[in-house]
Legacy VTK file of the C-alpha trace (Angstrom):
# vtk DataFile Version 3.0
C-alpha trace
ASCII
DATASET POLYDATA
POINTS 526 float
-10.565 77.048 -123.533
-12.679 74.745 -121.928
-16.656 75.828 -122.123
-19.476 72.913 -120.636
-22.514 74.469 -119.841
-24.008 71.275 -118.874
-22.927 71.485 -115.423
-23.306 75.219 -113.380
-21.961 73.807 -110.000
-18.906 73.541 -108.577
-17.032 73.971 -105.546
-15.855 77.037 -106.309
-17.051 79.754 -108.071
-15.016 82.857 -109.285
-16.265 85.566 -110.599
-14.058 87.182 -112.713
-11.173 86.155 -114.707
-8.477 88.779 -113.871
-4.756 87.599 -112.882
-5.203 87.137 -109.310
-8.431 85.265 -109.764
-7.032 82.749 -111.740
-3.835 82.056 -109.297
-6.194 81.905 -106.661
-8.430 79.661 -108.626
-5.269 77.799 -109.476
-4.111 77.180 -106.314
-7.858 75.869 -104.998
-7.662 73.466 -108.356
-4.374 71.804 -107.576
-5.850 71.337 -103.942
-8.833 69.426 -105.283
-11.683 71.656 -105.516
-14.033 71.997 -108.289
-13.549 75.399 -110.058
-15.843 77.298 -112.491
-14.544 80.659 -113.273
-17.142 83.299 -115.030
-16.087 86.412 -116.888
-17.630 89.116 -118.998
-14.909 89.102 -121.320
-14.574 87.224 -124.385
-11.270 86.330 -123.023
-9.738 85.943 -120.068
-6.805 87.501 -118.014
-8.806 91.104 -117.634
-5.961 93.640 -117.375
-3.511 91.053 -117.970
-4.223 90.295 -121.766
-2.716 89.960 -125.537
-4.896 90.751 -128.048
-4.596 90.823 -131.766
-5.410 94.553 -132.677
-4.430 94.151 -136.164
-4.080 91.086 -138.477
-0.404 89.839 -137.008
0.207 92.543 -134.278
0.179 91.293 -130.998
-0.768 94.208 -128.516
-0.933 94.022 -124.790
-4.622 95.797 -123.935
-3.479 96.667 -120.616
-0.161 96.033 -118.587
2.844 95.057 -120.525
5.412 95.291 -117.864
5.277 92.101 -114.566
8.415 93.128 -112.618
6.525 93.397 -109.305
5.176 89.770 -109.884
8.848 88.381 -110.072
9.251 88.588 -106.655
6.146 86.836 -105.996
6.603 82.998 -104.864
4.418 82.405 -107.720
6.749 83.102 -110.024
10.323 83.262 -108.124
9.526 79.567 -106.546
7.435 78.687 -109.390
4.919 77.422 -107.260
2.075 76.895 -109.851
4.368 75.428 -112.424
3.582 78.320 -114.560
7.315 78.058 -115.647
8.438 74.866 -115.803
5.923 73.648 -116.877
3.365 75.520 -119.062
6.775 77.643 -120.516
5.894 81.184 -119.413
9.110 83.314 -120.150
10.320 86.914 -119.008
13.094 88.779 -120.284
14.584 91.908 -118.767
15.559 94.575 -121.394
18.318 96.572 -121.345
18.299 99.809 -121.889
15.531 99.604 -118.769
14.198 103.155 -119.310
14.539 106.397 -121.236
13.026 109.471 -120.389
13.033 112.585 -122.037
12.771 116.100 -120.659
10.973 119.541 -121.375
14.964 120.873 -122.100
15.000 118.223 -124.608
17.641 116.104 -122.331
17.464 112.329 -121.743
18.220 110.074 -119.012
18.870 106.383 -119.785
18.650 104.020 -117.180
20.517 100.284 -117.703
20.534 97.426 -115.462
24.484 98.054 -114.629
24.064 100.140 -111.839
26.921 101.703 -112.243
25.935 102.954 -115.527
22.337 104.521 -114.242
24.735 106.340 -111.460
26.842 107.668 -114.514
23.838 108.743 -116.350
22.503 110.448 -113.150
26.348 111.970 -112.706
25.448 114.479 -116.100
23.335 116.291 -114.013
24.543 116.140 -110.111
27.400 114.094 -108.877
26.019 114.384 -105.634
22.357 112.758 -106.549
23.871 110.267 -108.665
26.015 109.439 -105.433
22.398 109.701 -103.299
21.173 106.942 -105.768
23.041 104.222 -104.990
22.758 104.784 -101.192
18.881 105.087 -102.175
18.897 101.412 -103.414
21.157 100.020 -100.466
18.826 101.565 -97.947
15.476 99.645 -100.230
17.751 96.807 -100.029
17.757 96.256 -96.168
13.859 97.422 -96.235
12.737 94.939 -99.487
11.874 92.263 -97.655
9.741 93.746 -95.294
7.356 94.972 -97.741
7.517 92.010 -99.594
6.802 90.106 -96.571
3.761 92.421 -96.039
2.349 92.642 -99.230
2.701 88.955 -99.305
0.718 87.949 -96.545
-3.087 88.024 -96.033
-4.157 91.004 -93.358
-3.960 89.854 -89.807
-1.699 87.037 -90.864
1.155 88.156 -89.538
3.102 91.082 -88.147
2.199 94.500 -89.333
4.363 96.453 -91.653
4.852 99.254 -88.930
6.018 95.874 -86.642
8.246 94.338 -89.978
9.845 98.348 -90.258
11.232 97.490 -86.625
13.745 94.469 -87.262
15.037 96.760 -90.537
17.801 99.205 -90.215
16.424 103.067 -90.218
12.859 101.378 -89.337
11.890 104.398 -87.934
12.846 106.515 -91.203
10.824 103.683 -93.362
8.149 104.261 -91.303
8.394 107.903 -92.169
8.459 107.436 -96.145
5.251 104.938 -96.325
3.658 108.228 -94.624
4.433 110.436 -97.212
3.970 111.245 -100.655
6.146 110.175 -103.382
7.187 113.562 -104.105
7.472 114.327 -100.586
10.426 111.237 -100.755
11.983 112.379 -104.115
12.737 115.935 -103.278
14.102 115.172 -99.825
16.578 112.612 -100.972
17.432 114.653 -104.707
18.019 117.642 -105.484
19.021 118.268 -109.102
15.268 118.547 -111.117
16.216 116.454 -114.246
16.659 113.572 -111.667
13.578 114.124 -109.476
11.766 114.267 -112.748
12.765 110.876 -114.013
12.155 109.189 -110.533
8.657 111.027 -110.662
7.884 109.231 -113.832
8.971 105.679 -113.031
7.049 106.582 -109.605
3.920 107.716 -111.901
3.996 104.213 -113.303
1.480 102.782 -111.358
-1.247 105.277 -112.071
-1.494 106.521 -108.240
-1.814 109.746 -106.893
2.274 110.832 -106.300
1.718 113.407 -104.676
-0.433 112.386 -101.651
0.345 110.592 -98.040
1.102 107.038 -98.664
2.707 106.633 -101.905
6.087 107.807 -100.734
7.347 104.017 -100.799
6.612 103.819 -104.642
10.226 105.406 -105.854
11.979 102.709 -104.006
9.495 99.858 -105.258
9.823 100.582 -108.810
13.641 101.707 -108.966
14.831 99.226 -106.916
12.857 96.491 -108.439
13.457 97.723 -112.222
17.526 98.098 -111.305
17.423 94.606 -110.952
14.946 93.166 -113.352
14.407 95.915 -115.652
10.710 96.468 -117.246
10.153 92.618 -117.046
7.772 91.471 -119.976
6.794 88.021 -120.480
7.589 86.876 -124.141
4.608 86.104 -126.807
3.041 89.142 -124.811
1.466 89.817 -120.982
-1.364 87.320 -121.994
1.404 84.967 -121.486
0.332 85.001 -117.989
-3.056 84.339 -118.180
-2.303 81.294 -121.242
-0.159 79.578 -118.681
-2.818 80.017 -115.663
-5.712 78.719 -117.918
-3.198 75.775 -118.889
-3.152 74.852 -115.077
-6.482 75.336 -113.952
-7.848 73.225 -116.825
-5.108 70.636 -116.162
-6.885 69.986 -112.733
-9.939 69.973 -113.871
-11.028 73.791 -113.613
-13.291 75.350 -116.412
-13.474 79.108 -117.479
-16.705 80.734 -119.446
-16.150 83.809 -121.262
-18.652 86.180 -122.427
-20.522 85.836 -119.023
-21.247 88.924 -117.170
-22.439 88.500 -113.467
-25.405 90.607 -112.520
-26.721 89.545 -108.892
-24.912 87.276 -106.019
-26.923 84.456 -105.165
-27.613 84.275 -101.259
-29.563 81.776 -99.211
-30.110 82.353 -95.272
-27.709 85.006 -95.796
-24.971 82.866 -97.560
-23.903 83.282 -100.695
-24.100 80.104 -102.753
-23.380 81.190 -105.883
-24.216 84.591 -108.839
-26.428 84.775 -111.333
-25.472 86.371 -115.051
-27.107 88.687 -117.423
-28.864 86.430 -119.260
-30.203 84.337 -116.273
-27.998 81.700 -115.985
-26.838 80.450 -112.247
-23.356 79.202 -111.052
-24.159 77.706 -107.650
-21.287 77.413 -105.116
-21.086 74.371 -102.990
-18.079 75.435 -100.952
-17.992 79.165 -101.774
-17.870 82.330 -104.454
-14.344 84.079 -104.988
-15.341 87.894 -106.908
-12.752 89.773 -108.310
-15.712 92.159 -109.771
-14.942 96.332 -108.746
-16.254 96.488 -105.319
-18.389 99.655 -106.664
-20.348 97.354 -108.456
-20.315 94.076 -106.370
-21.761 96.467 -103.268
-24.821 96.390 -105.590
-25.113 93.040 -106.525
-26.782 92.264 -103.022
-29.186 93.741 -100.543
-27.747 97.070 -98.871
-28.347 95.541 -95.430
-26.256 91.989 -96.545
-23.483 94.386 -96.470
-23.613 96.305 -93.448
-23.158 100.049 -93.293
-19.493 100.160 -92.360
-18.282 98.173 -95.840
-20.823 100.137 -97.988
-19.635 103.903 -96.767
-16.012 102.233 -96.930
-16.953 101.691 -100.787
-19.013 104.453 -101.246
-15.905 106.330 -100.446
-13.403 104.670 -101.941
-11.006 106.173 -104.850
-11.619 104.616 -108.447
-8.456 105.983 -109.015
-6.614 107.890 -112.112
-7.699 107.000 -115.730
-5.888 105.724 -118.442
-5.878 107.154 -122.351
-4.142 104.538 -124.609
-2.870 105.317 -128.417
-1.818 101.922 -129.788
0.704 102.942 -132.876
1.671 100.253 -135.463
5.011 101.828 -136.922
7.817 100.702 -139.771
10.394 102.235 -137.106
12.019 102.092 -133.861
10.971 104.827 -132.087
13.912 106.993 -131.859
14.694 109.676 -129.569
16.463 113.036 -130.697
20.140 112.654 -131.202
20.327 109.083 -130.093
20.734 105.221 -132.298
17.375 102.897 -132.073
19.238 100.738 -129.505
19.316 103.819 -127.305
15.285 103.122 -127.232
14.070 101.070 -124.099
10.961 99.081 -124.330
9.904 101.367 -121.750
10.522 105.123 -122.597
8.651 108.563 -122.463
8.314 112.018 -121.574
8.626 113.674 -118.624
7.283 116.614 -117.073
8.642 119.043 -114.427
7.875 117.462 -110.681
5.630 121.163 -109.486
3.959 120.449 -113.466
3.077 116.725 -112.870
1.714 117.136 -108.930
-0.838 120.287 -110.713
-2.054 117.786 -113.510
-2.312 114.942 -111.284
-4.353 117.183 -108.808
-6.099 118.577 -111.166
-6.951 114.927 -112.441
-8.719 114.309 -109.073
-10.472 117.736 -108.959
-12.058 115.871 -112.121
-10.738 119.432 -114.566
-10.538 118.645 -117.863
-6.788 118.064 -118.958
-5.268 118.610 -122.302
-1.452 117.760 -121.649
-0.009 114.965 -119.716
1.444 114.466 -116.223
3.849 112.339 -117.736
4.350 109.715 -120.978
4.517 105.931 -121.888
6.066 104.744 -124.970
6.185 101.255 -124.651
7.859 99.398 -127.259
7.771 95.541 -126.287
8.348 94.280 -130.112
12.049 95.967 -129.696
13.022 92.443 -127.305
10.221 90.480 -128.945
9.507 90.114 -132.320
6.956 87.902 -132.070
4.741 90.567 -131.225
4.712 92.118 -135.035
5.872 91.047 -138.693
9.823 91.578 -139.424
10.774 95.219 -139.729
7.718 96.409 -137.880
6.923 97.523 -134.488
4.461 97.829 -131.455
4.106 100.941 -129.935
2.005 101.754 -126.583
1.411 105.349 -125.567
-0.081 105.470 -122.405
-1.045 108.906 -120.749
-2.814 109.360 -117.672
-6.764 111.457 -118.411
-9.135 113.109 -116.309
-12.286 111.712 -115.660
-14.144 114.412 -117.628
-13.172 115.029 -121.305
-10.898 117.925 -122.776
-11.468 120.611 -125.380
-15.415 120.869 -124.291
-16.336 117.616 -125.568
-19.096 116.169 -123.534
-17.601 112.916 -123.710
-14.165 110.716 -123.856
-15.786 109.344 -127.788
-16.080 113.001 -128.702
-12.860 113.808 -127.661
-10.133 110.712 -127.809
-8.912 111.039 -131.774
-8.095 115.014 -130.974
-6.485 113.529 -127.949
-4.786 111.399 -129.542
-3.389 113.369 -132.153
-2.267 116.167 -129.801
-0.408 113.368 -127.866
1.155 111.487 -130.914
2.392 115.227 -131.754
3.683 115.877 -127.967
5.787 112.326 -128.159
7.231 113.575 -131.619
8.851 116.205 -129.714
10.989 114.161 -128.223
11.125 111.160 -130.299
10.635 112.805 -134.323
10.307 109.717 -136.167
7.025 109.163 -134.635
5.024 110.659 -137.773
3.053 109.726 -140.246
5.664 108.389 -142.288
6.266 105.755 -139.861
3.125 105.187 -138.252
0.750 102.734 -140.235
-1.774 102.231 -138.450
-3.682 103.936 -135.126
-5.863 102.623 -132.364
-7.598 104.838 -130.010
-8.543 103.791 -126.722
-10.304 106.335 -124.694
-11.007 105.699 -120.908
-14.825 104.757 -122.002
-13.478 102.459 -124.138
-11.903 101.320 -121.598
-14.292 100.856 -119.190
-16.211 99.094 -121.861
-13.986 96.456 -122.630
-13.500 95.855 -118.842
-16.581 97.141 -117.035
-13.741 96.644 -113.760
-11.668 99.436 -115.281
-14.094 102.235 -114.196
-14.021 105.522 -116.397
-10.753 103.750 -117.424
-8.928 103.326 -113.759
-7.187 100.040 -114.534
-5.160 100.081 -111.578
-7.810 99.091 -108.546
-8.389 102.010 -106.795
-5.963 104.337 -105.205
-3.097 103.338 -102.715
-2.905 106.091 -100.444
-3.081 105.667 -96.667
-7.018 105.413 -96.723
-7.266 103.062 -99.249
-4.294 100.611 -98.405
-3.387 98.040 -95.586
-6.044 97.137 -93.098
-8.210 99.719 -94.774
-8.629 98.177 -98.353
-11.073 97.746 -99.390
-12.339 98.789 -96.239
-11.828 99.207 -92.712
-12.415 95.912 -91.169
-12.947 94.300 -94.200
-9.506 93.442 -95.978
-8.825 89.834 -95.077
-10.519 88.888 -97.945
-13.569 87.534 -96.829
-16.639 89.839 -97.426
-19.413 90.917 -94.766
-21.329 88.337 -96.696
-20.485 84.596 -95.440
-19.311 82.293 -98.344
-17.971 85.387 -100.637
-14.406 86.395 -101.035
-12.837 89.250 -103.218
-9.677 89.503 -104.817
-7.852 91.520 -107.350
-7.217 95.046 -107.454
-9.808 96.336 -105.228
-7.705 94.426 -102.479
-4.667 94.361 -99.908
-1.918 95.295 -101.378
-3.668 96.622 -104.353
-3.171 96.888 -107.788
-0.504 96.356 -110.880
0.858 93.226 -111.742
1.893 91.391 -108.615
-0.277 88.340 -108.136
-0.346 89.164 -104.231
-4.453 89.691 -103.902
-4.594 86.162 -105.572
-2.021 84.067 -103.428
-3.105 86.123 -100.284
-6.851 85.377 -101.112
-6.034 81.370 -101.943
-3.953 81.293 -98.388
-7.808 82.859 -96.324
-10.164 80.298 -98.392
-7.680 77.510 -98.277
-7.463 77.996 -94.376
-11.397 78.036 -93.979
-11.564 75.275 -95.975
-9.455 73.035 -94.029
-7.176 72.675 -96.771
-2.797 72.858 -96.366
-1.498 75.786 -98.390
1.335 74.471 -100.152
3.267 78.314 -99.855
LINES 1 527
526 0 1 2 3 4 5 6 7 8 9 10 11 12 13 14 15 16 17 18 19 20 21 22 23 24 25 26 27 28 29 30 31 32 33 34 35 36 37 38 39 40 41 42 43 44 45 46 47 48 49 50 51 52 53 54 55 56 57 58 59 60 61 62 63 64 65 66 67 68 69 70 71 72 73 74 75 76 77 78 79 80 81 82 83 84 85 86 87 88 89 90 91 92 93 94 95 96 97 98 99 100 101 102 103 104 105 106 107 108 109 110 111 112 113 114 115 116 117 118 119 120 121 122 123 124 125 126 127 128 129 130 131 132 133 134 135 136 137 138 139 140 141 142 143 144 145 146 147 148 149 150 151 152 153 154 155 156 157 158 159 160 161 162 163 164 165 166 167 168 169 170 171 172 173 174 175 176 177 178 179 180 181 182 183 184 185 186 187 188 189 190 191 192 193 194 195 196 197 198 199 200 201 202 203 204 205 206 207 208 209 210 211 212 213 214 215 216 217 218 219 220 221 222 223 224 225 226 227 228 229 230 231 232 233 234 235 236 237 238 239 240 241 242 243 244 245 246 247 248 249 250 251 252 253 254 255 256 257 258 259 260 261 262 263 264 265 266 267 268 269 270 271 272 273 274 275 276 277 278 279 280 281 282 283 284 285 286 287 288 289 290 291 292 293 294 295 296 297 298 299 300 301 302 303 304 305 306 307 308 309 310 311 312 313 314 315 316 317 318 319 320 321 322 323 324 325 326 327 328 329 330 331 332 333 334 335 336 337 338 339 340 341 342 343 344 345 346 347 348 349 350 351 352 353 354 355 356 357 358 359 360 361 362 363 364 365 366 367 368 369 370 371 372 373 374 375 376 377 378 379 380 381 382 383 384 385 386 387 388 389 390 391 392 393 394 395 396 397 398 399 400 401 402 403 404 405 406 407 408 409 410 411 412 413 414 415 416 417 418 419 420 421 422 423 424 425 426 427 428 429 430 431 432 433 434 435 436 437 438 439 440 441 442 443 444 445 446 447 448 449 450 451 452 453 454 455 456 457 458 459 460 461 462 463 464 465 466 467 468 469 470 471 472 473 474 475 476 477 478 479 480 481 482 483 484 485 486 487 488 489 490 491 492 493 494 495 496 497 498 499 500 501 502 503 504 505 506 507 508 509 510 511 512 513 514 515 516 517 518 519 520 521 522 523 524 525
């Protein structure tokens, strides 16, 4: 990584070094501007990040899985060169999920659709029948969405106006209103199947059971049914390496361990931010953030802001936390009954549809929660080995955590190891050889910890903020305010906090690049 310090100005500067910031700043770079990037971090990539827990174990901090992003042009055109040329690779695994239940049955899913539908047939000919007429009808809606999520605010038609020129738009319409639940038990009926496409739903961390997130069963299964739980060999970082690789090969520079404190304005412009330690990064063209809109609102005079974008953050949803148990083991995790190839990278528990929607409620009532709405085991080493030694393993268990901590703790520290070992016990129900006998090593990583390694992940939300319907579209971050550009002239935000939001899609980046390339007079090359 490059680091000058002899020079603080540039054309652009971005603060923040998360995945959409550094397509964004990619995209400005190849177009000729000067870009600095700052980030807190002592490496960049913020959620999307590879980090080297142990001496030769290669864990992903954050997300593991980029199937949304595939459908990006950033990736499926290749329009960065992030493939071709700086050799960023994705494999889809097959098994693509396994789930157990509170029974103690399984569902497998596979990319052979055909084989998901028989899986789905063990339980209810009729919703394994539904299922395939469930990805036909996301099949004639897909590329509304993606045109949607794809395309800056304003830019272009609506989604309500794209849901017209699709078959059913009018029942599309519909499902965006709901709740994910809502969606699942309409089209399904048999429990063992709405619980499964509860958990993929649960995925992204978002409140399932409100208005607005009734589009996410269709997003995930249709997308993993044809790409699986894409990873990116060598480990999500992958992403990030191959970004840095083309910002620095047009000239673009990136400083770590550089946390901004205060936005820089002049006549009500801002020209630039100003870090911890004093240190300015002055903008000549204009400042990109991809810092948590709670804590950018702050980083400027109330009244630079205007009272309609600071009660729009003020009330915005941080979002569900995350509790992560990072598990080096001598195994493949192995579920009852079943071979280690029956294991998919991405496997876990699932709970009871009425039992998830009362922990993820209760989750938002901010109640302390000892069990979990539903289960991770992520197990990328099983398609590539280059994340451990031979014979070994990398194991992710992700649960989703309240915001206040369990067992009357007064804090996430007090409480995460008990956590932890009442969660390591819960996934041994299910999957035995997860024990001590095959684990060798533990890392704990409550939602303060978090928070601390990414001061963007608030009490450990690493997903942006809620999606529901007032926190998505034309009202993210908020109302009149989610074309990217801020209130405050020469500042532009990105990243999660932004349309369409967060996960690993690249969207916020490419959508933010296409507003500041336009008001800089500069051809977006698409």
């Amino acid at each position: 990584m490059t680091i000058d310090c002899s020079d603080e100005t540039a054309d652009i500067i971005v603060a923040g070094a998360g995945h959409n910031a550094l397509i964004a700043a990619a995209y400005l770079a190849r177009a000729g501007k000067s870009v600095l990037i700052v980030d807190a971090r002592p490496i960049p990539g913020g959620g999307v990040a590879t980090e080297e827990f142990l001496p030769g174990y290669f864990m992903d901090s954050c997300s593991t899985g980029h199937t949304i992003i595939q459908g990006n042009p950033v990736i499926k055109d290749d329009t960065l060169g992030l493939v071709g040329r700086h050799g960023l690779t994705y494999v889809d695994p097959d098994p693509v999920a396994r789930v157990a239940f509170p029974d103690g049955e399984q569902i497998g899913m596979h990319l052979d659709p055909q084989a998901t539908h028989a899986e789905f047939a063990r339980f209810s000919n009729r919703d394994a029948d539904r299922y395939l007429d469930f990805l036909a009808d996301w099949d004639d809606a897909r590329s509304a969405f993606n045109a949607a999520n794809n395309t800056p605010i304003g830019w272009g038609p609506s989604l309500d106006q794209l849901l017209e020129q699709v078959p059913n738009g009018g029942v599309w319409r519909r499902r965006r209103a709901l709740s994910a639940v809502d969606v699942i038990r309409h089209e399904f009926e048999e429990e063992h199947i709405q619980a499964f496409l509860l958990w993929e739903a649960c995925q992204t961390f978002g409140s399932v059971d409100l208005p607005g997130s009734g589009v996410l069963p269709y997003t995930i299964m249709g997308g993993r049914q044809k790409r699986s739980w894409t990873i990116p060999l060598g480990g999500s970082g992958r992403l990030t390496n191959a970004l840095v690789s083309e910002i620095e090969r047009h000239g673009g520079r990136i400083e770590c361990d550089t946390s901004v404190s205060r936005l820089l304005l002049d006549n009500g412009r801002c020209v630039g931010v100003e870090s911890t330690d004093g240190r300015q990064f002055h903008a000549r063209d204009a400042v990109l953030s991809t810092i948590h809109v709670k804590h950018l609102v702050d980083m400027a005079p109330r009244e630079a802001w205007g009272d309609s974008f600071t009660y729009g953050v003020e009330t915005y949803d941080i979002g569900i936390p995350l509790f992560a148990v990072f598990l080096v083991m001598n195994e493949i995790p192995t579920f009852r009954g079943l071979r280690p190839q029956d294991t998919a990278v991405s496997s876990g528990l699932a709970t009871w549809p009425q039992d998830c929607v009362d922990m993820v409620r209760a989750i938002r009532d901010r109640r302390p929660v000892t069990d979990s709405a539903w289960t991770l085991v992520a197990t990328p080493s099983l398609v590539d080995p280059s994340r451990a030694p031979a014979g070994m393993h990398t194991v992710k268990v992700l649960v989703p955590a309240s915001h206040v901590a369990p067992y009357g703790a007064t804090s996430w520290d007090d409480a995460k190891e008990r956590h932890a070992d009442a969660m390591v016990q819960y996934v041994s129900t299910a999957i035995p050889n997860v024990n001590s006998a095959t684990i060798e090593a533990r890392i704990v990583k409550g939602p303060l910890d978090i928070e601390r390694a990414n001061a963007h992940m608030i009490n450990g939300c690493a997903h942006g903020g809620d999606k529901g319907v007032p926190f998505s579209g034309p009202l993210r971050p908020a109302p009149g305010w989610a074309s990217h550009a801020m209130p405050i002239p020469g500042l532009y935000q990105t990243g999660g906090t932004t349309h369409p939001g967060g996960s690993i899609t690249g969207a916020p980046g490419r959508n933010a690049a296409m507003v500041m390339m336009r008001d800089l007079g500069l051809d977006f090359p698409g």
